[in-house]
C-alpha positions as CSV (number, residue, x, y, z in Angstrom):
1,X,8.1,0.1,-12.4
2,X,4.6,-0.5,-10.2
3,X,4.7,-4.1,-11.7
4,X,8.0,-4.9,-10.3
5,X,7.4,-3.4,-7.1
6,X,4.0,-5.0,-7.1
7,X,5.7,-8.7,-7.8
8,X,8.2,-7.3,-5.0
9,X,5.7,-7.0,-2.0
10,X,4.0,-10.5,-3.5
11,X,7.1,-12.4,-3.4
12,X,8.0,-11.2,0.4
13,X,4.6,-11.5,1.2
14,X,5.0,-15.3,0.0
15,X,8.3,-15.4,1.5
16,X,6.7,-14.7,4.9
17,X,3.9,-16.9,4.4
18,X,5.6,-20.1,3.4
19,X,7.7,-19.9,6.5
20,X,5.2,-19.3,8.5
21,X,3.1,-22.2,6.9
22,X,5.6,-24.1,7.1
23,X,6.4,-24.0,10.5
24,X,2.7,-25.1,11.5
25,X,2.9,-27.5,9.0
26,X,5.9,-29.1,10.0
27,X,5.1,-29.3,13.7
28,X,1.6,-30.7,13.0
29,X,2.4,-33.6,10.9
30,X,5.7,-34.4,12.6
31,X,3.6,-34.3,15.9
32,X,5.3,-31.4,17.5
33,X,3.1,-28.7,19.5
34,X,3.4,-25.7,20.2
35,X,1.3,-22.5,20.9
36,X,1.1,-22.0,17.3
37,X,-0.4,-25.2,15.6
38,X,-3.2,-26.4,13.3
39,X,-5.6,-29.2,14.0
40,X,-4.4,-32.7,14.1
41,X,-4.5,-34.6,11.0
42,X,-8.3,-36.3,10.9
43,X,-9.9,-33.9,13.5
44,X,-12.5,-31.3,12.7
45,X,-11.1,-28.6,10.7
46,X,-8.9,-30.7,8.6
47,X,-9.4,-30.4,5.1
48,X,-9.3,-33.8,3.5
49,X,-7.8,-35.3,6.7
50,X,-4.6,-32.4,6.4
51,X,-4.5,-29.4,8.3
52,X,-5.4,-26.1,6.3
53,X,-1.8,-24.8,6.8
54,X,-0.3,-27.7,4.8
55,X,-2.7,-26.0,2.1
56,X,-1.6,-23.1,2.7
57,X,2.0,-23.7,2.4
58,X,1.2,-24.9,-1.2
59,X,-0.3,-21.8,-2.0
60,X,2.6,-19.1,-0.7
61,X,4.8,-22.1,-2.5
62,X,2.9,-21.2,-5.6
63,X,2.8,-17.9,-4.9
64,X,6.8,-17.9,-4.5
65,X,7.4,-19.7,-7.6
66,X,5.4,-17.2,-10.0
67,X,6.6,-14.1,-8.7
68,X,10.1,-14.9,-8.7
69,X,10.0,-16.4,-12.1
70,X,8.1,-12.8,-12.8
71,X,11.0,-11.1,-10.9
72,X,13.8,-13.1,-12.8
73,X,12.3,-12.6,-16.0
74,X,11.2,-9.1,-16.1
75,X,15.3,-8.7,-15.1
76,X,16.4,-11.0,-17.5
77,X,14.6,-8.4,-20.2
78,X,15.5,-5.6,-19.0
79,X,19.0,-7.1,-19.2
80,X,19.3,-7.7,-22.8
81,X,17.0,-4.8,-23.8
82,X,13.9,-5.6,-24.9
């Protein structure tokens, strides 16, 4: 029972965070500014000319995909009884 609610508070946590990721993301490389945005593509702070939040979205992506294949999984066997 910890593990599931421990792959629970990861997967909302990753929920969250590729949202909010994304939403920086998306306004800095479609060039919409805001009061919440990243550096410009190619300015200081840019991680191989991207913006650390398009890295960022690629983690809580990650993050998204493993704990809800953990979530689904650990279901799916407690489902058929193993």
């Amino acid at each position: 029972m910890v593990i599931k609610r421990a792959l629970q508070f990861v997967f909302a946590l990753s929920v969250l965070g590729t949202a909010f990721s994304g939403t920086l993301s998306y306004q800095e490389l479609l060039g919409k500014t805001g009061a919440l945005s990243c550096p410009s593509p190619g300015a200081p702070g840019t991680l191989l000319g991207y913006p650390a939040c398009v890295y960022g979205f690629f983690m809580f992506v990650i993050m998204l995909v493993i704990s809800g294949g953990g979530l689904y999984f650990g279901a799916r066997e407690a489902r058929e009884g193993a």
